[in-house]
C-alpha positions in Angstrom: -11.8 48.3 0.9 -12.3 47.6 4.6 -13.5 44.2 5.7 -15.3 43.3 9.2 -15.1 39.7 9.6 -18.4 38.5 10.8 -18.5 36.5 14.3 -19.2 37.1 18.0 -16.1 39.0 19.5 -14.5 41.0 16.1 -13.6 44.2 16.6 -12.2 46.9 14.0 -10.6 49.4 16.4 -6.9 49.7 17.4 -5.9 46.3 19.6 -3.3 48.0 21.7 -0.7 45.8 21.9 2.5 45.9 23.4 5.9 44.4 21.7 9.6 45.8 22.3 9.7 47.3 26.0 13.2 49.6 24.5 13.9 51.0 21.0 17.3 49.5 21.2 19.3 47.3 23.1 23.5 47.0 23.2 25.2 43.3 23.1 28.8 42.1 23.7 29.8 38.5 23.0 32.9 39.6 25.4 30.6 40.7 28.8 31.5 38.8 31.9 27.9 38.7 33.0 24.2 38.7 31.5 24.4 42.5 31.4 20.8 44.4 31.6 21.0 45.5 27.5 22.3 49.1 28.2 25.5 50.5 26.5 27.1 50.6 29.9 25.6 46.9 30.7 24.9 45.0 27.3 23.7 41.9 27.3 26.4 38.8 26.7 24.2 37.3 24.4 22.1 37.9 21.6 18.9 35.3 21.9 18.7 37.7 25.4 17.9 40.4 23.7 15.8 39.2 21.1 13.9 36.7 23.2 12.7 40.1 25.4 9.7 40.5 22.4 6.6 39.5 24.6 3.2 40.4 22.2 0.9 41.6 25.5 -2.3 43.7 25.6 -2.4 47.4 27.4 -4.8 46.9 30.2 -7.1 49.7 28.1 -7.5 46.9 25.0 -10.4 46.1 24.0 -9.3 42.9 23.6 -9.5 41.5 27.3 -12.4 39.4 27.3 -13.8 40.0 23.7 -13.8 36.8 22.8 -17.1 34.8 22.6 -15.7 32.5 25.3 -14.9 35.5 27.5 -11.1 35.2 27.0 -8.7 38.0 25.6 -8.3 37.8 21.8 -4.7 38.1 20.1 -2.9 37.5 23.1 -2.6 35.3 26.3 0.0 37.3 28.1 -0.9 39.2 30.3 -1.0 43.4 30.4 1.4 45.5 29.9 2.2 49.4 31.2 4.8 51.5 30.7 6.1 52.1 27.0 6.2 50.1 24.1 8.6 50.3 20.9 7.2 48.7 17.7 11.3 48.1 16.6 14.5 47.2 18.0 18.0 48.2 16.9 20.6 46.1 18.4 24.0 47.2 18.5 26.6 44.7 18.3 30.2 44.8 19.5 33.1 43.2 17.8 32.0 39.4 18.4 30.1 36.1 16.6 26.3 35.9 17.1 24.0 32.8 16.8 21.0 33.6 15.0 19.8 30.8 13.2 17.0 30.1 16.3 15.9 33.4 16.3 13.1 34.9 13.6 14.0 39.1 13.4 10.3 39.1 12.1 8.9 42.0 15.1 11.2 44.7 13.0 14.5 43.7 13.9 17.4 45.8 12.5 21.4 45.0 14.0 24.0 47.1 13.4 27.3 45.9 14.3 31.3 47.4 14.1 32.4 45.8 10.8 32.5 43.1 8.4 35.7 41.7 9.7 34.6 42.0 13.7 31.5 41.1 13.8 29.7 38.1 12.7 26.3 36.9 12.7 26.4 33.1 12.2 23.3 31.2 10.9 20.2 32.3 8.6 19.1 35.5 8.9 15.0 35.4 8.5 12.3 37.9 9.2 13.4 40.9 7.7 10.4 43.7 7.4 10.6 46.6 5.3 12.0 49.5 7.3 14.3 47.8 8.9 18.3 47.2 8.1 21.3 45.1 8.9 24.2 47.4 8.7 28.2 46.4 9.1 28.1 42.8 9.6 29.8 39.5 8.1 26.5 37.2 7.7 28.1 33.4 7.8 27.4 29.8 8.3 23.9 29.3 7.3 21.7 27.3 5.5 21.5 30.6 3.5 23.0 33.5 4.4 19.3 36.3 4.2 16.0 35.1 3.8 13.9 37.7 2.6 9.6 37.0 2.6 6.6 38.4 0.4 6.4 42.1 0.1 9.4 42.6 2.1 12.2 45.5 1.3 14.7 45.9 4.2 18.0 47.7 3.5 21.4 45.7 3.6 24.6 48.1 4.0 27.8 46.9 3.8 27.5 43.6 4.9 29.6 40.3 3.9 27.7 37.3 3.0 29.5 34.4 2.8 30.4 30.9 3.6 27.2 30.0 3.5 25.6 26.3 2.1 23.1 27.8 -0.5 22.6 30.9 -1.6 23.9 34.3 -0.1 20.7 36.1 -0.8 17.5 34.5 -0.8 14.4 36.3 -1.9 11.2 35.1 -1.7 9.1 37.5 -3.9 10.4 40.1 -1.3 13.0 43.2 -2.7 16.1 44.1 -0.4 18.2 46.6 -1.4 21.7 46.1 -0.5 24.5 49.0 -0.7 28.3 48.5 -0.7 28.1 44.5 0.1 29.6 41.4 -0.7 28.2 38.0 -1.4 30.7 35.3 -2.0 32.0 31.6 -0.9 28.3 30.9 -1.2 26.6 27.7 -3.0 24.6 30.9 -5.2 24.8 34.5 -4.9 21.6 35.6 -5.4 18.1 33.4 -5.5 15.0 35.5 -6.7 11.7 33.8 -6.7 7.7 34.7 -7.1 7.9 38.2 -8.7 11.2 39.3 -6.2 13.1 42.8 -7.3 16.0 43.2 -5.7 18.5 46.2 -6.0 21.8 45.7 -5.5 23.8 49.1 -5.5 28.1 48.8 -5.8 28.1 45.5 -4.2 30.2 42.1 -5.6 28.6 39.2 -6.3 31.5 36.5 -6.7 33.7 33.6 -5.9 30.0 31.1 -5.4 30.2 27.6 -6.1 27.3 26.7 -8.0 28.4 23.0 -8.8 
């Protein structure tokens, strides 16, 4: 059942927090300039778009000055207005992505054009359940997806591969993963601590496991 943790300052009520200012952002490795993130103007980058997640507090929380010190609890930023997304979709046009600095843990899905146009170099971490990486080529990494405790996101045709260990890497989370392809990897697929995942007309092949 529900737990209050004792202590000057706790609170059980809803934080208000803000995350993702936009439910989705656009980004094209071949834009000129820094573009604003819009499908007219995308971004030229993807660590622009993912490094807009700023955790701030609604100037209505009842976390400003809760805590027993009199500072905000959760959060140093400061307040947020306007609206607020709990995800981000980011679109991706035919290009190669860096993501290997970049955690997708504040419900990150990415979407891009294709296996064989666009490519996310590095290891992708963070997935949450509900979100999805859809037409991409997932290359490069230490391992190609990460995937934590009680996690289920949704791969969909994606092409992991070229990676150093393995393609898929489940940590007693449970992807599911339609129509993809894991291969050239040192591994396909590494399941540990109670992972389950599903793996729907997909190839697991061509991995060196020497």
């Amino acid at each position: 059942g529900a737990f209050d943790w004792p202590g000057t300052g706790n609170i059980d009520v809803d934080p208000r927090f803000c995350a993702w200012r936009a439910p989705e952002i656009w980004v094209d490795a071949r834009q000129p300039g820094p573009g604003a993130g819009s499908a007219a103007d995308p971004f030229s980058q993807l660590s622009t778009g993912l490094g807009a997640y700023r955790l701030s507090l609604r100037s209505d929380s009842p976390c400003f000055g809760a805590a027993s010190d009199g500072l905000n609890m959760g959060t140093e930023q400061d307040s947020c207005e306007g609206p607020s997304f709990d995800s981000l979709l980011v679109h991706l046009a035919p290009g190669t992505y860096r993501v290997e600095h970049h955690d997708l843990w504040p419900h990150v899905s990415m979407e891009g054009t294709g296996q064989a146009t666009t490519a996310i170099e590095g290891t992708v971490r963070g997935l949450r359940t509900g979100t999805h990486l859809s037409r991409l080529q997932i290359t490069g990494g230490r391992e190609g997806v990460q995937v934590g405790p009680g996690e289920a996101p949704a791969l969909d045709n994606c092409a992991i591969v070229g990676n150093v260990n393995a393609g898929l890497h489940c940590l007693g989370g449970s992807p599911e993963l339609l129509q993809c392809t894991l291969s050239g990897n040192h591994g396909g697929v590494l399941c540990e601590q109670a992972s389950a995942p599903i793996l729907k007309r997909c190839i697991v092949g061509g991995s060196s496991t020497a």
